[in-house]
N, C-alpha and C positions, 0 to 999 in steps of 0.2 A: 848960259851954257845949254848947249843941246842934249840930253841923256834919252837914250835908248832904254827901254824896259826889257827884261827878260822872262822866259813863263814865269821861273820860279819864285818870280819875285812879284810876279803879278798874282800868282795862285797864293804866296803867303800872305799878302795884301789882302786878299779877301780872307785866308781863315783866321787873321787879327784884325779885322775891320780897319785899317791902316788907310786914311786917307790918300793918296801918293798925290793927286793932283793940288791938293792944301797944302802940301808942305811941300809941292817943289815951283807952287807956284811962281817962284821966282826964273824959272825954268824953262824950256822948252822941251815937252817930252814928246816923245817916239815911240812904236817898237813897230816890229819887222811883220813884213805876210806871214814869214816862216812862224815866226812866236804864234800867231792867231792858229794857225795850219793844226801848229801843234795843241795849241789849247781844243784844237776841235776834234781830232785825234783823241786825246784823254777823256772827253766828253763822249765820244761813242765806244771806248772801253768800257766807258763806266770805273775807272782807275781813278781818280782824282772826285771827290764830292766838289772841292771848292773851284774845281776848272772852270765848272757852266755861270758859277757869279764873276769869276775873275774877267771873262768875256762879257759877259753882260755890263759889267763897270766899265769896262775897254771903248765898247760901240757906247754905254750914254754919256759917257764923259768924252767922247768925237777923239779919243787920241790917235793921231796923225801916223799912218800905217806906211813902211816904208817898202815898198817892191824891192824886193829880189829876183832874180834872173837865173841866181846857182842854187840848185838842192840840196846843196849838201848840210848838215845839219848844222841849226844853230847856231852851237858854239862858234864854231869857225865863221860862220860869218858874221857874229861879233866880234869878234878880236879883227877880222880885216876891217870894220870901220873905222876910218880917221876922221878928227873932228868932232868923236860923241864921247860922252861920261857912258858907264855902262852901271846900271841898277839891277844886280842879281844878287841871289842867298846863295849859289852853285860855287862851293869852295874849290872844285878841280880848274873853275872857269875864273876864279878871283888868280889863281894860281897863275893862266894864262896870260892874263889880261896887263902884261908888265908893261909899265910908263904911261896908262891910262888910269884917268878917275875913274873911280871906281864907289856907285853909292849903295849900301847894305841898309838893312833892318838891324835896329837896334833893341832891347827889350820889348818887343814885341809891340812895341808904339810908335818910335821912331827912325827915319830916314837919316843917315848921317852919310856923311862921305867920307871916306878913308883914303883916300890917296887923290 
């Protein structure tokens, strides 16, 4: 299965040390320019402590960055991909994400899928 990561599920990743690429090794995972955009966006706020490791694990672990074309923000152009699982903690965006898988954090260790 192909799953797409989202920040915020990249950025909790790193503030519970959460391996994602271990346990979705079974997987093929993603995330988008827009995701990286935004991790670097939070990093020159200075708003997010865990942004700057959540990118650093992004680029040493090679995960496979997918071009966009439209700027419009994130969310939305998650939900318009067909074909991906989607890996976020963003409850308004689990909300959107109807008839896709959908993989969350689980106690603060584990990756499950929910749908």
């Amino acid at each position: 299965m192909r799953i797409i990561l989202d920040t915020n599920f990249l950025i909790n990743c790193a503030k519970f040390h959460i391996d994602y690429c271990e346990q979705l090794k079974e997987h093929r995972i993603y995330t988008l320019d827009a995701v990286v955009r935004e991790l670097e966006k939070l990093i020159k706020q200075k708003k997010a402590k865990h942004a700057k490791l959540a990118l650093q694990i992004l680029r040493q672990k090679q995960i496979k960055i997918i071009k966009t074309e439209n700027q419009d923000d994130v969310d939305s152009l998650l939900i318009s991909f067909k074909g991906y699982a989607i890996a976020t903690a963003d409850r308004e965006l689990k909300n959107k994400l109807k008839g896709k898988k959908i993989f969350v954090i689980r106690q603060k260790k584990f990756i499950e899928e929910i749908r």
